[in-house]
Z-matrix of the N, CA and C atoms (Angstrom, degrees):
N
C 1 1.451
C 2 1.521 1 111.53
N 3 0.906 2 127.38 1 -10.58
C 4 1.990 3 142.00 2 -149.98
C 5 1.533 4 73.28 3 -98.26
N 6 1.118 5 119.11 4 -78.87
C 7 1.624 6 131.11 5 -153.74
C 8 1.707 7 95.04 6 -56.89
N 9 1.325 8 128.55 7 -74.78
C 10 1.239 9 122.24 8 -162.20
C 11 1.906 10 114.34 9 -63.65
N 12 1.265 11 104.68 10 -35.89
C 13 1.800 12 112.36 11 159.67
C 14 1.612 13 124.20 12 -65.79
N 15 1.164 14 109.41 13 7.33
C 16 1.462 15 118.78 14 -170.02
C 17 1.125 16 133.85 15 30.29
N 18 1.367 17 105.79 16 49.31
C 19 1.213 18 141.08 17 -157.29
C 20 1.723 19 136.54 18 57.85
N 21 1.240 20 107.57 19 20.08
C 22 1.392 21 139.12 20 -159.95
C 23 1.581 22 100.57 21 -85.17
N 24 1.587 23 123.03 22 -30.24
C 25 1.044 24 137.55 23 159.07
C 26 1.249 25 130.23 24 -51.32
N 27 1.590 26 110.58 25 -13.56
C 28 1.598 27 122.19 26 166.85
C 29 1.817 28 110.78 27 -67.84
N 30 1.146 29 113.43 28 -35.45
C 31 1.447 30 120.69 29 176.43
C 32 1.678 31 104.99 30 -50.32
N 33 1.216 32 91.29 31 -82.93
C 34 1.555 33 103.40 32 -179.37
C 35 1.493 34 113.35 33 -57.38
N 36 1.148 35 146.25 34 -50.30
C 37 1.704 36 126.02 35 150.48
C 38 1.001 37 105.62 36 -19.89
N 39 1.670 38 139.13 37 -59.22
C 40 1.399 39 129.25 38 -140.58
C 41 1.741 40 104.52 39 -86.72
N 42 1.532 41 93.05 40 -28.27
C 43 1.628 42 95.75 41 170.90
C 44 1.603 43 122.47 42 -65.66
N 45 1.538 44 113.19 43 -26.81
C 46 1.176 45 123.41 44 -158.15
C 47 1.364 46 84.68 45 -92.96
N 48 1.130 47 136.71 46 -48.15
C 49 1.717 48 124.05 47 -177.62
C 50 1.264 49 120.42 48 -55.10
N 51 1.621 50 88.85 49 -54.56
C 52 2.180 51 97.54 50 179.42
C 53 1.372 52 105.46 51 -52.29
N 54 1.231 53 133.90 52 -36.09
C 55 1.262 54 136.97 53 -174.95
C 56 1.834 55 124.88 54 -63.98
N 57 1.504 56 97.39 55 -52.54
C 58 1.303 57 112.26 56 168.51
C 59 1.600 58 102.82 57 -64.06
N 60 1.280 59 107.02 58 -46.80
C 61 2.021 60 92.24 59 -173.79
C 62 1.014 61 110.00 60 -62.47
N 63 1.072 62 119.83 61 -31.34
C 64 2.065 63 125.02 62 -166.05
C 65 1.972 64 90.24 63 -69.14
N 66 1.399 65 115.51 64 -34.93
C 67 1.341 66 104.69 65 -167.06
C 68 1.380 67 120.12 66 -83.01
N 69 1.584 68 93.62 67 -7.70
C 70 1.777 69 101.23 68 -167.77
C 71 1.805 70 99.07 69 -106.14
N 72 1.067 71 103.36 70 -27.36
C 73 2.107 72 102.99 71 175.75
C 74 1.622 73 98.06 72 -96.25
N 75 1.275 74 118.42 73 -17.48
C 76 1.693 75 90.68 74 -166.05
C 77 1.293 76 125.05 75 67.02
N 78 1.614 77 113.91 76 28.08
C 79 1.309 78 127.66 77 154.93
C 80 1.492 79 136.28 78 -81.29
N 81 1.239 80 130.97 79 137.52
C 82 1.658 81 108.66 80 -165.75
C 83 1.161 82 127.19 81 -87.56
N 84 1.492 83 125.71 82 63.77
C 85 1.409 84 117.96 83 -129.85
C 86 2.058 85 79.16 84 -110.89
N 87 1.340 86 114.99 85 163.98
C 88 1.149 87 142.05 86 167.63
C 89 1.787 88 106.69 87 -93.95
N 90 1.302 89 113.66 88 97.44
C 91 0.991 90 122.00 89 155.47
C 92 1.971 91 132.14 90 -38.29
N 93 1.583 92 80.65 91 -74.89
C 94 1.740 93 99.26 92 168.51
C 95 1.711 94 107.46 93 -53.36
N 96 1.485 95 108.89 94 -47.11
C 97 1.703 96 87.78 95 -174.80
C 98 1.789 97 121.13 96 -75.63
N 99 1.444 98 107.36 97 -12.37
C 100 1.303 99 108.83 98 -172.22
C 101 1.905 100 102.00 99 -75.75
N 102 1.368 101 102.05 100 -32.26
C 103 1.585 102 93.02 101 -163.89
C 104 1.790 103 91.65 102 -94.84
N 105 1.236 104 129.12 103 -15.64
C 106 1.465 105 118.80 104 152.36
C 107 1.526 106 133.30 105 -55.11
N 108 1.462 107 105.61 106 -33.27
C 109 1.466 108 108.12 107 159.05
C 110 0.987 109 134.27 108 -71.08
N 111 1.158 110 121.62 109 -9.98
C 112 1.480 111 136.87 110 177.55
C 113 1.672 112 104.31 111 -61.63
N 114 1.284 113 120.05 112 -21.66
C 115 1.187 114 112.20 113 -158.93
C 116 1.778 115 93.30 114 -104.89
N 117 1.628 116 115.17 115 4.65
C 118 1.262 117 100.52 116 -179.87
C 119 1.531 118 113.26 117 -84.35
N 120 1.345 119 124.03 118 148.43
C 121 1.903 120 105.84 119 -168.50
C 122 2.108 121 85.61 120 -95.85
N 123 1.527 122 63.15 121 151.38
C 124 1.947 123 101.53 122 -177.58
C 125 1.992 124 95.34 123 68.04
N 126 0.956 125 125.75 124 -82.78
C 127 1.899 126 120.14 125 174.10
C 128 1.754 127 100.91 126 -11.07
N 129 1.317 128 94.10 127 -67.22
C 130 1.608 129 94.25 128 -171.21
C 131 1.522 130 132.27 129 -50.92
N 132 1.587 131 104.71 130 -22.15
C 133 1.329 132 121.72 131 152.18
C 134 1.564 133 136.78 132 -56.21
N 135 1.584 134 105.66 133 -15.12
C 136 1.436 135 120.18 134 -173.52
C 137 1.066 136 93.29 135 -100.83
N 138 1.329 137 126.15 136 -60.14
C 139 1.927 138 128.25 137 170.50
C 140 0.706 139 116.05 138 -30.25
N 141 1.585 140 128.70 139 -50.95
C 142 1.299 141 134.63 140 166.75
C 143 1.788 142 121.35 141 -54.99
N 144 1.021 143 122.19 142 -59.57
C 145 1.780 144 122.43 143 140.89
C 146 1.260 145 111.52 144 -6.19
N 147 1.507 146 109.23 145 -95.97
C 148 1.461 147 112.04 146 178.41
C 149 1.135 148 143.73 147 -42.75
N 150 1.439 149 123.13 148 -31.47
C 151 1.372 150 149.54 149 163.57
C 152 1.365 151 94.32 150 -57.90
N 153 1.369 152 138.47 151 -67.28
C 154 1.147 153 123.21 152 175.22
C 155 2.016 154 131.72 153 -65.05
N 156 1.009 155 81.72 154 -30.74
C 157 1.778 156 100.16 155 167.13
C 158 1.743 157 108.87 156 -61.18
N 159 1.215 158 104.59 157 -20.72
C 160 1.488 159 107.23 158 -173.07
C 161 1.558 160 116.80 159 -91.13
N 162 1.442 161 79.84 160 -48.96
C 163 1.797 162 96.60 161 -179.80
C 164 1.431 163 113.04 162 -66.26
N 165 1.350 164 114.81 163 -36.32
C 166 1.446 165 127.56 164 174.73
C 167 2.036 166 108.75 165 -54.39
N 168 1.581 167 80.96 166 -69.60
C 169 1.689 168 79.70 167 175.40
C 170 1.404 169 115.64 168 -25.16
N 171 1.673 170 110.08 169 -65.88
C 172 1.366 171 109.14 170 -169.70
C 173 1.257 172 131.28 171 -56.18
N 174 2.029 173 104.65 172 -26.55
C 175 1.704 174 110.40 173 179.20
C 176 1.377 175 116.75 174 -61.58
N 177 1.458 176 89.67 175 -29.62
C 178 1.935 177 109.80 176 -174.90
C 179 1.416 178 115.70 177 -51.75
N 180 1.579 179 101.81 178 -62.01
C 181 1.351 180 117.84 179 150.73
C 182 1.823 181 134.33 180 -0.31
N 183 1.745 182 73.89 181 -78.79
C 184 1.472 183 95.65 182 -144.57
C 185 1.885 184 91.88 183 -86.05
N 186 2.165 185 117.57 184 -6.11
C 187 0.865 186 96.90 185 159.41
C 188 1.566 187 98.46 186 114.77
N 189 1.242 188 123.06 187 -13.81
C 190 1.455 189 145.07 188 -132.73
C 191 1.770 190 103.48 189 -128.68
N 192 1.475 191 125.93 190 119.08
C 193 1.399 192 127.41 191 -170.61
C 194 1.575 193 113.07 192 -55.56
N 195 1.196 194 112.54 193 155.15
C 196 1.397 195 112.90 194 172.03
C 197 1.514 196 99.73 195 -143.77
N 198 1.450 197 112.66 196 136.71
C 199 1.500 198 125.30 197 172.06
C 200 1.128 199 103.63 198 -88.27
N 201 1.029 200 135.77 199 -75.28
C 202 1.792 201 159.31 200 -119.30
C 203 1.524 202 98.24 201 -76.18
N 204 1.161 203 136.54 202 94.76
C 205 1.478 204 104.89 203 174.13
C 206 1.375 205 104.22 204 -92.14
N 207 1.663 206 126.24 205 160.03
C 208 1.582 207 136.09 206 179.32
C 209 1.182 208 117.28 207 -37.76
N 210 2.181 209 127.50 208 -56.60
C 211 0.951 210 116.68 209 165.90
C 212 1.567 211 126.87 210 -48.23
N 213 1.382 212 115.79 211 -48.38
C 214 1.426 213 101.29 212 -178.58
C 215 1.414 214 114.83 213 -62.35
N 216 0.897 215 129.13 214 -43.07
C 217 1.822 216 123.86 215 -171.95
C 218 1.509 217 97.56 216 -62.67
N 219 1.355 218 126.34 217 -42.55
C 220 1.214 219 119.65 218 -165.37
C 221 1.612 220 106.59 219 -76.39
N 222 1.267 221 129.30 220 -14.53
C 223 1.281 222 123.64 221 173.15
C 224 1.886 223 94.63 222 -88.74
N 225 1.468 224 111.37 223 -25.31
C 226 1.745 225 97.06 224 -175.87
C 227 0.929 226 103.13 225 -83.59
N 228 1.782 227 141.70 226 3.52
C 229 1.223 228 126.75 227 171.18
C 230 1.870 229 104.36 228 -103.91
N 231 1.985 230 111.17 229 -22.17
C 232 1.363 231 78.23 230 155.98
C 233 1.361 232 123.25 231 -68.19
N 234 1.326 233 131.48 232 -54.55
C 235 1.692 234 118.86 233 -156.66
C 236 2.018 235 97.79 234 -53.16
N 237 1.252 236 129.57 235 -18.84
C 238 1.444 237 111.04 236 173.76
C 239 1.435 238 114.17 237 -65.27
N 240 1.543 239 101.20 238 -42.89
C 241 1.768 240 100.73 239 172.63
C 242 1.207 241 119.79 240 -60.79
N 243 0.758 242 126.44 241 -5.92
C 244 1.689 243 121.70 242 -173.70
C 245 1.326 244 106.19 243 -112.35
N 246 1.410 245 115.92 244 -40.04
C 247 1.637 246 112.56 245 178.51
C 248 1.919 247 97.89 246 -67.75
N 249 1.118 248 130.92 247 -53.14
C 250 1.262 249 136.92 248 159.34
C 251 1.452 250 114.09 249 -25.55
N 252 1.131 251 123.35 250 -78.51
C 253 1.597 252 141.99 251 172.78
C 254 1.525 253 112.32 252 -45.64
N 255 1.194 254 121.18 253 -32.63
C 256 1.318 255 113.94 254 -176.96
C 257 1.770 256 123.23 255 -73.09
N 258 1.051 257 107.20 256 -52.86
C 259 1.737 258 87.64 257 173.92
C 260 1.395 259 108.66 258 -100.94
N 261 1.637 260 133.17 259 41.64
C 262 0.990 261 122.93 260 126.73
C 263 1.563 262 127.70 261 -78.90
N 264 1.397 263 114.71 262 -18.65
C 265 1.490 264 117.12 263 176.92
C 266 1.648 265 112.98 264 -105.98
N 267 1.592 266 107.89 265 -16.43
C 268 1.727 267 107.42 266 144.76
C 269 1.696 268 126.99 267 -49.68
N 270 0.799 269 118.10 268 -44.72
C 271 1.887 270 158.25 269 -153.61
C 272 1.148 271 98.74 270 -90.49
N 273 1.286 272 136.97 271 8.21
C 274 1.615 273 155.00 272 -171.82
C 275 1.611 274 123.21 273 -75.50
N 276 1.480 275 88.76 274 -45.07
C 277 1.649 276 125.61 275 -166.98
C 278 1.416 277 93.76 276 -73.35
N 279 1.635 278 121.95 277 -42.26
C 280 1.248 279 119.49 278 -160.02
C 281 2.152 280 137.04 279 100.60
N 282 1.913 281 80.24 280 -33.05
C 283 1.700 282 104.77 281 179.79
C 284 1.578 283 99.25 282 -98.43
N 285 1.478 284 98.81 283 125.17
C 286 1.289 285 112.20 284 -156.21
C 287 1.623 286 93.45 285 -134.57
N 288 1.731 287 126.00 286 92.16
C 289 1.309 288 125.90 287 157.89
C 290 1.283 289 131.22 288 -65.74
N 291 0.965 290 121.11 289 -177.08
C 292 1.411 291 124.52 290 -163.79
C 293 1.700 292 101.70 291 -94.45
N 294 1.257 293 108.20 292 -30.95
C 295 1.744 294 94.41 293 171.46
C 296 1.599 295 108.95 294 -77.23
N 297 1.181 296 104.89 295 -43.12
C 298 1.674 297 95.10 296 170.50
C 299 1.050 298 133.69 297 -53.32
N 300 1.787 299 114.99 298 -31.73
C 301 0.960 300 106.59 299 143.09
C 302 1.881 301 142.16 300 -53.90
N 303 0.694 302 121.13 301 -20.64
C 304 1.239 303 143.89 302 -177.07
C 305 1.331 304 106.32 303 -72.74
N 306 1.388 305 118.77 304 -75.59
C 307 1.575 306 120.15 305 167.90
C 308 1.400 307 120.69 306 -58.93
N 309 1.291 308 121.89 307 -18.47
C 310 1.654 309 120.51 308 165.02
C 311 1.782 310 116.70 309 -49.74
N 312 1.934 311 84.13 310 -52.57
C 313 1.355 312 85.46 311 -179.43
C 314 1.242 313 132.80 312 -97.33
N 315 1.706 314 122.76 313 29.45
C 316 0.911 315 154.16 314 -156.18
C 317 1.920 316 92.36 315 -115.75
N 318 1.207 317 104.72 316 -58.45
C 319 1.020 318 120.49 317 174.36
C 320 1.542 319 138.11 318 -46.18
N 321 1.992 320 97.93 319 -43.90
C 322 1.181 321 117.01 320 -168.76
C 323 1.620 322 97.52 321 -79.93
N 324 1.758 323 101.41 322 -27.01
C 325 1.961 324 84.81 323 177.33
C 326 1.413 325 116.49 324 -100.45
N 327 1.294 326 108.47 325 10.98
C 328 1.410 327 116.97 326 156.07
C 329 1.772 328 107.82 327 -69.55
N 330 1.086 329 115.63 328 -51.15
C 331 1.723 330 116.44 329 -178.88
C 332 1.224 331 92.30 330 -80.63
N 333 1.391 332 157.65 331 -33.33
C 334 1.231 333 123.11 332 -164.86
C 335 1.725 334 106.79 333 -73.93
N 336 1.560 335 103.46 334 -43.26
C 337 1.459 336 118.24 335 158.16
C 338 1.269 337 128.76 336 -10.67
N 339 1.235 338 112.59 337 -70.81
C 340 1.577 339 136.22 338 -176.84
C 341 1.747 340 115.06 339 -75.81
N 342 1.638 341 95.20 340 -19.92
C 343 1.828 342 102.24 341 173.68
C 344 0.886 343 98.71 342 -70.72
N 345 2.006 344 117.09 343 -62.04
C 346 1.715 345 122.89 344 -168.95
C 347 1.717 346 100.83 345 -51.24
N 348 1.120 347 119.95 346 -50.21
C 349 1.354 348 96.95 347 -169.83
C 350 1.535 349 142.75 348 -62.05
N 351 1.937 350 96.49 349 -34.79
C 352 1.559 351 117.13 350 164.15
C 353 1.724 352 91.49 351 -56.72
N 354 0.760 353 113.97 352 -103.33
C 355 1.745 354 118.03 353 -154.72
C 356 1.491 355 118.86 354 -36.29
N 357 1.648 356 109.30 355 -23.93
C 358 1.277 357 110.88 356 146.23
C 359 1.475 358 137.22 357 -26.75
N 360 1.372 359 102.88 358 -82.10
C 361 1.591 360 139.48 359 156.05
C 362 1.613 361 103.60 360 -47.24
N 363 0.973 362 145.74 361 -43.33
C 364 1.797 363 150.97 362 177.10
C 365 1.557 364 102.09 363 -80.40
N 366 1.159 365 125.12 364 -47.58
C 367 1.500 366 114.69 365 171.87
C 368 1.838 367 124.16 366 -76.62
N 369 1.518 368 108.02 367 4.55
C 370 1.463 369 97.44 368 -157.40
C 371 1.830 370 81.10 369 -100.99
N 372 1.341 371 100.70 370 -35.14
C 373 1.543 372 121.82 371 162.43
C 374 1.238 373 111.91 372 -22.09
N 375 1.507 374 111.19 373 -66.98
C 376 1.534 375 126.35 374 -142.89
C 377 1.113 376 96.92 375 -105.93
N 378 1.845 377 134.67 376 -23.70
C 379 1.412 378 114.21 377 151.14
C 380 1.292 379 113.78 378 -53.82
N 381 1.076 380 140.09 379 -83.37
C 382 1.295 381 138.61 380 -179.63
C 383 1.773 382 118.70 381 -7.72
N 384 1.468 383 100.74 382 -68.62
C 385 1.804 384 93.16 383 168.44
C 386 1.460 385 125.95 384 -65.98
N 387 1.501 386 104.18 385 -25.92
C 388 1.839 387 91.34 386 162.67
C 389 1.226 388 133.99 387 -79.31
N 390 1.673 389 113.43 388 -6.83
C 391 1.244 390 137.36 389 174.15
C 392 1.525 391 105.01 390 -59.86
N 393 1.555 392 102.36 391 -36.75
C 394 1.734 393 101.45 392 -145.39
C 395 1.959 394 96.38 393 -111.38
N 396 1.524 395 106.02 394 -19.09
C 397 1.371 396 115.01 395 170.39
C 398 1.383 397 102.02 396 -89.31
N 399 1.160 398 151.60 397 -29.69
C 400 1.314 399 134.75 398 140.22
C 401 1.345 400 151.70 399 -77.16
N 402 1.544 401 90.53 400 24.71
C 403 1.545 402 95.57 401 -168.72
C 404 1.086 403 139.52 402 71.38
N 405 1.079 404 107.06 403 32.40
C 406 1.772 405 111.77 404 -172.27
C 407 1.715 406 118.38 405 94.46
N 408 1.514 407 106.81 406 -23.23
C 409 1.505 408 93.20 407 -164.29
C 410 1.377 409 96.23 408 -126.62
N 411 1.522 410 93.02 409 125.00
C 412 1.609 411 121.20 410 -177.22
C 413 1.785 412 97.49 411 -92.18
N 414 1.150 413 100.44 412 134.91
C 415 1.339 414 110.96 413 -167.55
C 416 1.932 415 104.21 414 -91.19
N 417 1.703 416 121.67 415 156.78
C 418 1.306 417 108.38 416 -174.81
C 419 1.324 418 118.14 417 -96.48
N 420 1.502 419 143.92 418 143.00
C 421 1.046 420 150.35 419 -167.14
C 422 1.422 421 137.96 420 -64.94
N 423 1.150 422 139.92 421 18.37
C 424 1.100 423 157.77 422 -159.19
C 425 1.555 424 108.95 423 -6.07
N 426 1.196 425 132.40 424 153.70
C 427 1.666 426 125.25 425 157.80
C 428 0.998 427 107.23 426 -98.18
N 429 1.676 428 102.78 427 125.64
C 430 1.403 429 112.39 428 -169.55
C 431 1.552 430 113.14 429 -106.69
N 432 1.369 431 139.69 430 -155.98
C 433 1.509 432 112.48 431 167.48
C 434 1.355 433 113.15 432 -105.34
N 435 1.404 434 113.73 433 25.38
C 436 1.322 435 103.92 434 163.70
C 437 1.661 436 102.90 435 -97.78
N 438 1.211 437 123.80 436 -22.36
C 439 2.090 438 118.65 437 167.22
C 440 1.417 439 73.45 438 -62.65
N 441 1.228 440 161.61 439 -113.87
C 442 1.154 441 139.83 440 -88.72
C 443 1.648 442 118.46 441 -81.81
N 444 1.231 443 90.05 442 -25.58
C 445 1.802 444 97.64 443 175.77
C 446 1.447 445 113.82 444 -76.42
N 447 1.086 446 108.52 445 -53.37
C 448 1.858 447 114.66 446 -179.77
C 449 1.581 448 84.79 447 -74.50
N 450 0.974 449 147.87 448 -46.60
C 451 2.159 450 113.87 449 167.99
C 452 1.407 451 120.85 450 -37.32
N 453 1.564 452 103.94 451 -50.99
C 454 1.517 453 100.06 452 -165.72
C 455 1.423 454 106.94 453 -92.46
N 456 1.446 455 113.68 454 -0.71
C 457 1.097 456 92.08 455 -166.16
C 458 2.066 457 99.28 456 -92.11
N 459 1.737 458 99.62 457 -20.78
C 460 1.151 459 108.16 458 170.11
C 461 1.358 460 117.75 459 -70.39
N 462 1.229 461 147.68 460 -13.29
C 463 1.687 462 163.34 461 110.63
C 464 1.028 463 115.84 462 4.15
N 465 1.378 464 116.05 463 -56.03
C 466 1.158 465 145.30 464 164.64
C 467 1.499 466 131.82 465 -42.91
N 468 2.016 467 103.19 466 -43.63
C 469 1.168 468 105.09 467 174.65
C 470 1.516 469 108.93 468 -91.42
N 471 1.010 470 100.39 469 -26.00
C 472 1.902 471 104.19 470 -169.07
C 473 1.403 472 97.73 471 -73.24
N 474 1.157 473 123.11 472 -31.94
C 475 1.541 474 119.27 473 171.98
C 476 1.529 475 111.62 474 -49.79
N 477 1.807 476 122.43 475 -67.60
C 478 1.265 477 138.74 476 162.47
C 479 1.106 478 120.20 477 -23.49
N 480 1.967 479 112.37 478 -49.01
C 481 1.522 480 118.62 479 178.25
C 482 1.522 481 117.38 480 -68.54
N 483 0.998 482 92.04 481 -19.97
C 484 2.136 483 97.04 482 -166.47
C 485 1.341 484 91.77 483 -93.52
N 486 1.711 485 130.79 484 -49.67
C 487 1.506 486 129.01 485 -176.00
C 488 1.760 487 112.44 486 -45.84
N 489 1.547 488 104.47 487 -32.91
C 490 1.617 489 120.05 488 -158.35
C 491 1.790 490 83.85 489 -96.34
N 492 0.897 491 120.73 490 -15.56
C 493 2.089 492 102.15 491 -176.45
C 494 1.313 493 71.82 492 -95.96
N 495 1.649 494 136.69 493 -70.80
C 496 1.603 495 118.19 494 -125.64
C 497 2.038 496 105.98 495 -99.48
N 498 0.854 497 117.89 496 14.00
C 499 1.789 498 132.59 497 -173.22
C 500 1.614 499 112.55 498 -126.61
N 501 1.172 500 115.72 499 104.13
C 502 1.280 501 115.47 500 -178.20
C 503 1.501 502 105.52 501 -72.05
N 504 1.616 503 122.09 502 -55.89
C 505 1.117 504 137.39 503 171.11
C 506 1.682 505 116.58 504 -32.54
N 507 1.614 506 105.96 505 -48.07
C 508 1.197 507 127.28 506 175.93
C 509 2.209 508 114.85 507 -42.82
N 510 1.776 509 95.45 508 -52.37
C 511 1.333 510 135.98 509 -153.77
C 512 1.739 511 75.20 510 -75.55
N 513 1.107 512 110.45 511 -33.40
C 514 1.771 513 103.93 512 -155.07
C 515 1.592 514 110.20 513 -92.46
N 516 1.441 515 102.65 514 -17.80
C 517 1.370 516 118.39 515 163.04
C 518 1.821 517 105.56 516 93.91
N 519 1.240 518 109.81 517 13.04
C 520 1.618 519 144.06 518 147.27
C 521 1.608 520 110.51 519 -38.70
């Protein structure tokens, strides 16, 4: 889902975790606002911290390994912000060449890259503690309509990215 959402699927993971933890501690946590902050630059780096500080606690808990520590994810979710962030605040001017194009989208699978891999590494994590906080049985994932929105909506961008390398007219805003 990371790859075809263009990495847009990190939002909604982060909702779907905060959500499940809030249901399993009985904490009052805001789902929607935690994976909305994510999109704030540098804040979203602390969310990212905590989210792991949380989940950790509980593996600790429940007895259950944890790789991921907070600083590292939170530096792997800065370099996503920035590979992310960058040719949207390049992209300013409006004049959009064909090598820039090129490195945009060079770029964008550099961040989608670095999403799949954090949440990679954060989910192999977080099976493990739901494995061991539920007893062994990891429950199956259904597609819900939030996979379907962050797909198309990631469809959406890879479409934009390929129109902006292969359409000059496109690039020109034609």
């Amino acid at each position: 889902m990371t790859v075809l959402s263009y990495g847009l699927y990190l939002f909604y993971w982060a909702f779907l975790t905060w959500k499940r933890y809030g249901q399993n501690t009985g904490e009052g946590i805001s789902p929607s606002m935690e994976a909305l902050s994510l999109a704030v630059p540098v804040f979203g780096w602390a969310r990212v911290a905590a989210h792991v500080r949380a989940h950790r606690a509980l593996a600790q808990k429940a007895g259950a390994p944890w790789r991921v520590g907070p600083k590292r994810a939170a530096l792997a979710f800065a370099i996503v912000t920035a590979l992310a962030w960058t040719p949207l605040v390049l992209r300013l001017d409006g004049a959009i060449s064909f090598m820039d194009a090129i490195a945009f989208g060079l770029l964008g699978v550099a961040m989608v890259a670095a999403v799949a891999g954090l949440l990679w590494s954060l989910q192999r994590d977080m099976n493990g503690m739901w494995s061991k906080v539920q007893g062994n049985k990891l429950l199956d994932a259904p597609v819900w309509a939030g996979d379907v929105a962050t797909g198309l909506a990631g469809c959406l961008v890879w479409a934009d990215t390929m129109l902006t390398i292969l359409s000059a007219p496109y690039r020109a805003g034609i």
